[in-house]
DOGUDREN-807051 format. One record per atom (N, C-alpha, C, O): atom name; residue number from 1; x, y, z. Coordinates in Angstrom, 2 decimals, padded with zeros to 5 digits. Atoms other than C-alpha are relative to their C-alpha. Example, Ala and Ser with C-alpha at 12.3 -4.5 7.8 and 13.67 -1.06 7.14 Angstrom:
REM residues 2
a:k:u:v:w
N:1:000.89:-001.19:000.00 .
CA:1:012.30:-004.50:007.80 .
C:1:000.90:001.20:000.00 .
O:1:001.94:001.18:000.66 .
N:2:-000.82:-001.19:-000.06 .
CA:2:013.67:-001.06:007.14 .
C:2:-000.77:001.09:000.73 .
O:2:-000.26:002.20:000.90 .
This chain:
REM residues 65
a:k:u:v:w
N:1:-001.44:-000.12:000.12 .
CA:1:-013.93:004.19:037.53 .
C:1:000.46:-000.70:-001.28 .
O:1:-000.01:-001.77:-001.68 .
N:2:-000.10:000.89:001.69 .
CA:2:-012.26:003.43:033.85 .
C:2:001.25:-000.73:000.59 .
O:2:002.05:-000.41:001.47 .
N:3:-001.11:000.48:-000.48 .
CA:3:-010.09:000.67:033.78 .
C:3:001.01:-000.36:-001.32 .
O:3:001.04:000.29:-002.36 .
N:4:-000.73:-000.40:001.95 .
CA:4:-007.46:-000.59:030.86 .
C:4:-000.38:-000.13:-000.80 .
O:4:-000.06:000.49:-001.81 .
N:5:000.88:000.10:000.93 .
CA:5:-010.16:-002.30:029.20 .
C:5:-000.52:001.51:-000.65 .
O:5:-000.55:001.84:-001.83 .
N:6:000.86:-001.65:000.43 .
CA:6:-011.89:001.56:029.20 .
C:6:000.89:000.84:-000.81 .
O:6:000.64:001.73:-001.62 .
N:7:-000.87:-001.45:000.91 .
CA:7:-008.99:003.31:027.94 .
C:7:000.38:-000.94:-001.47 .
O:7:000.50:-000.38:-002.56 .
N:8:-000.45:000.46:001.21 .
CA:8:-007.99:000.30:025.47 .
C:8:-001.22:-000.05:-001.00 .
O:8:-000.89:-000.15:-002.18 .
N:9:001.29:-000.65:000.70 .
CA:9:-011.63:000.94:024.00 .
C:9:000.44:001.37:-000.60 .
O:9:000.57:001.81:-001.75 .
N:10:000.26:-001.45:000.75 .
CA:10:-011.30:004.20:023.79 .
C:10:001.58:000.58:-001.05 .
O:10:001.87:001.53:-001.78 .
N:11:-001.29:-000.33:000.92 .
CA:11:-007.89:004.06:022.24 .
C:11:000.29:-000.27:-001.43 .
O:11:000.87:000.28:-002.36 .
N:12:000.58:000.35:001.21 .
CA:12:-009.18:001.79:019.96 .
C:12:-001.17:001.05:-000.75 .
O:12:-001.42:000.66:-001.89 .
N:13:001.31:-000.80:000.41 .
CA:13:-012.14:004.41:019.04 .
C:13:000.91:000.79:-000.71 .
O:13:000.80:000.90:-001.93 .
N:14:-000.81:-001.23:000.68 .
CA:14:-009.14:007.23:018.53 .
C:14:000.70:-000.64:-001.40 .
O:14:001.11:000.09:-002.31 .
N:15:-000.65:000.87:001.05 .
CA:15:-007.72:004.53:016.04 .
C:15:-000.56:000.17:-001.01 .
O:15:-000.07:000.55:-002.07 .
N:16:000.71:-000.16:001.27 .
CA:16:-010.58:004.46:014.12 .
C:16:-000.31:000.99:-000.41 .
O:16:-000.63:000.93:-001.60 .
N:17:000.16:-001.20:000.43 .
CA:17:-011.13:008.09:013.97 .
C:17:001.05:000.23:-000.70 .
O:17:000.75:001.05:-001.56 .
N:18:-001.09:-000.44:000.51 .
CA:18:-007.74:008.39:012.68 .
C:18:-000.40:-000.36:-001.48 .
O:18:-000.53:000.38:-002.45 .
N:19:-000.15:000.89:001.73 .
CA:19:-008.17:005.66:009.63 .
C:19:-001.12:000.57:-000.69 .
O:19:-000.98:001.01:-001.84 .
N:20:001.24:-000.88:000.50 .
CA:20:-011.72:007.14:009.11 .
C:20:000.22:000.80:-000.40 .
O:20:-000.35:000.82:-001.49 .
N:21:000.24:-001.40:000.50 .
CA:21:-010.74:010.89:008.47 .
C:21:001.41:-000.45:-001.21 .
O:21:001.15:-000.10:-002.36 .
N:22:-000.87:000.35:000.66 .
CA:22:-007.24:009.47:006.75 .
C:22:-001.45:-000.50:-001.26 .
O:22:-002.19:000.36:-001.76 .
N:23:000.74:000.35:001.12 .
CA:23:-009.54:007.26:004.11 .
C:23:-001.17:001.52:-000.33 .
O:23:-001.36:001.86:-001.50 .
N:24:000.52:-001.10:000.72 .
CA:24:-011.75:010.47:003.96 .
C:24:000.43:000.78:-000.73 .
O:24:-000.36:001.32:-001.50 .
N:25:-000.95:-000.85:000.40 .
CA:25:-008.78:012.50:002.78 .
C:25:000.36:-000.38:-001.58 .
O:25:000.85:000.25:-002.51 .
N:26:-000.89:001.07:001.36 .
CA:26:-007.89:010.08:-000.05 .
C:26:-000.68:-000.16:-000.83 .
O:26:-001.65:-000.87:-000.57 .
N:27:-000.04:000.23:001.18 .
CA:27:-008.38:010.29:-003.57 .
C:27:-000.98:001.11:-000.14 .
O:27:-001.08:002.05:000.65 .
N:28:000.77:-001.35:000.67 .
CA:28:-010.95:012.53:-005.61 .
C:28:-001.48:-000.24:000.76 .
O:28:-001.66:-001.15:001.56 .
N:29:001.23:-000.08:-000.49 .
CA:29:-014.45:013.12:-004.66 .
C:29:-001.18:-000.97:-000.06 .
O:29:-002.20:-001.04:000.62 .
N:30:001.01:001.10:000.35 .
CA:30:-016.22:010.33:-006.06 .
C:30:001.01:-001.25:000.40 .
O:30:000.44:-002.34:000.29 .
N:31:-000.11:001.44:-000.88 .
CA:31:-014.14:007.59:-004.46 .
C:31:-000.18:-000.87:000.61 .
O:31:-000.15:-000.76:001.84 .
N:32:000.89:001.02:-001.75 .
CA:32:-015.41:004.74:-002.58 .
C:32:000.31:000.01:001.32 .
O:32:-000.25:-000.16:002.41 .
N:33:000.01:000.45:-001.86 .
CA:33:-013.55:004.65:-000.06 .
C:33:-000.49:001.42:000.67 .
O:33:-001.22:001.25:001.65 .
N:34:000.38:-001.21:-000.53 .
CA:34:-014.19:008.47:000.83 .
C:34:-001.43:000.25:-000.17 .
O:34:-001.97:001.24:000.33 .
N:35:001.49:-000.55:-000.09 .
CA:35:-017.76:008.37:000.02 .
C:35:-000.89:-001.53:000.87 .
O:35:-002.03:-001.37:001.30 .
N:36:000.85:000.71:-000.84 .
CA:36:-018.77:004.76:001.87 .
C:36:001.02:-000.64:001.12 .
O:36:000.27:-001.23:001.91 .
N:37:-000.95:000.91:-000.53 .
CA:37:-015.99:003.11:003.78 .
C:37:000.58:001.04:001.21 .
O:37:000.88:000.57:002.31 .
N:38:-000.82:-001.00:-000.84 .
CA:38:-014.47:006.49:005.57 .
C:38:-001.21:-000.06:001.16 .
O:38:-000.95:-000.51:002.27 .
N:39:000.44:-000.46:-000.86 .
CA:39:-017.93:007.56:007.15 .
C:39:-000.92:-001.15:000.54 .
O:39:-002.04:-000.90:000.97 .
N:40:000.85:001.13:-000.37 .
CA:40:-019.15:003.93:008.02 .
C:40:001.12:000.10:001.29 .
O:40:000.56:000.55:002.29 .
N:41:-001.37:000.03:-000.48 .
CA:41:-015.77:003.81:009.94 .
C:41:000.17:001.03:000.92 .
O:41:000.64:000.67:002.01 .
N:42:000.46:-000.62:-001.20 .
CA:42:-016.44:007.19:011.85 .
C:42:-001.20:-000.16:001.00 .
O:42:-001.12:000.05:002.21 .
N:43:001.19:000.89:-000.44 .
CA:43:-019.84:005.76:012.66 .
C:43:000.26:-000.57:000.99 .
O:43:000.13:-000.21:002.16 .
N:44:-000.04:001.15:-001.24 .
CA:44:-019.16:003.10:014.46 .
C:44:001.58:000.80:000.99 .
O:44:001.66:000.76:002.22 .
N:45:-000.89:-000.68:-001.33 .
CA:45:-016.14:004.90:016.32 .
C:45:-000.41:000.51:000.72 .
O:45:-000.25:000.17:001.89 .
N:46:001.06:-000.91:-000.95 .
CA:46:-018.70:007.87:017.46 .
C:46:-000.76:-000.66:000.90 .
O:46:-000.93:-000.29:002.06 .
N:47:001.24:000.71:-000.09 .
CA:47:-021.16:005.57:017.98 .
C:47:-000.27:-000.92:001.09 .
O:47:-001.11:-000.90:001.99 .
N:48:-000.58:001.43:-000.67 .
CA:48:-019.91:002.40:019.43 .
C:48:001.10:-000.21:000.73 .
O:48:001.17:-000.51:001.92 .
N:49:-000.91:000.42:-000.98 .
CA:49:-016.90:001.98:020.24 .
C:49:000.23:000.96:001.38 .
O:49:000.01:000.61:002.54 .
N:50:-000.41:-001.21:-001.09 .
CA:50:-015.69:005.63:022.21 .
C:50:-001.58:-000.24:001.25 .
O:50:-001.43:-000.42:002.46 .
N:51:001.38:000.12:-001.14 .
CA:51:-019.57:005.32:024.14 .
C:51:000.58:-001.14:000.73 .
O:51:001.11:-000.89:001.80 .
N:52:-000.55:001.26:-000.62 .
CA:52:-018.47:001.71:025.07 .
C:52:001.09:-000.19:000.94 .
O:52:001.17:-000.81:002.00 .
N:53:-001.13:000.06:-000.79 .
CA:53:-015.42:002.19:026.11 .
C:53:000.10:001.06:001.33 .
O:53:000.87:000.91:002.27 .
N:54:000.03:-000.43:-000.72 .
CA:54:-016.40:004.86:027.98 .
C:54:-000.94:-000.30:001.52 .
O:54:-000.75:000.11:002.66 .
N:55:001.36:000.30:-000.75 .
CA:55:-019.80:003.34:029.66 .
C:55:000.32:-001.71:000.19 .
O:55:-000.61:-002.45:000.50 .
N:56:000.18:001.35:-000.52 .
CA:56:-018.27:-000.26:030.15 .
C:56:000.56:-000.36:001.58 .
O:56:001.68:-000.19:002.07 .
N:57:-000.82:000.90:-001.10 .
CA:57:-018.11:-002.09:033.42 .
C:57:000.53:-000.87:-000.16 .
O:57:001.72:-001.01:000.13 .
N:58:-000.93:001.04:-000.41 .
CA:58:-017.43:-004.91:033.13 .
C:58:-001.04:-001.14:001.23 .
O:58:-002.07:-000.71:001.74 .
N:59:000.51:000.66:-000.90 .
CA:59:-018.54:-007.90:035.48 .
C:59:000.40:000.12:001.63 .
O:59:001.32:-000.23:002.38 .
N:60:-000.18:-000.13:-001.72 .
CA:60:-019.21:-006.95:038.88 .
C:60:000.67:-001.40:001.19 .
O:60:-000.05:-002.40:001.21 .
N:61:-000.50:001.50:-000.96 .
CA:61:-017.23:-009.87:041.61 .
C:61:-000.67:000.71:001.52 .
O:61:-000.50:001.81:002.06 .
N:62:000.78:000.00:-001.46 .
CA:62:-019.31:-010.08:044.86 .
C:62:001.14:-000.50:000.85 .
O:62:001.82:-001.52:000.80 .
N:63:-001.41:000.71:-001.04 .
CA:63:-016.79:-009.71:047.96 .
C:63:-001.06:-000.48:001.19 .
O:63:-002.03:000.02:001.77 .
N:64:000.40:000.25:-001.54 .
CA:64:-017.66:-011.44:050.72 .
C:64:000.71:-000.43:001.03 .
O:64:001.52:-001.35:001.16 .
N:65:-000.74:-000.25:-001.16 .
CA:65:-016.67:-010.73:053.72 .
C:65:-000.14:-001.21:001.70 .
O:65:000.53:-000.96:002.70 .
């Protein structure tokens, strides 16, 4: 079950996809930021964060009854 942590992950992930394809967009073809900075930046969004946020529990609390 996701909880707000899961969605504030993954909201954070859509964040970085945003700034990622934005800095890809920007300036001429040989730019830094569009040739190392944009797709380091989708990387770790694909990668890391959106998986994470989707695949985290979290710490289990033992009920006892």
């Amino acid at each position: 079950m996701l909880n707000k942590k899961n969605f504030v992950l993954i909201a954070i992930g859509v964040l970085l996809l945003a700034i990622g394809f934005l800095c890809l967009a920007t300036g001429p073809a040989d730019n830094p930021v569009s040739l190392t900075v944009a797709p380091l930046i989708l990387v770790v969004a694909y990668v890391v964060v959106i998986p994470l946020g989707i695949l985290w529990t979290g710490k289990k609390q033992d009920k006892q009854d």
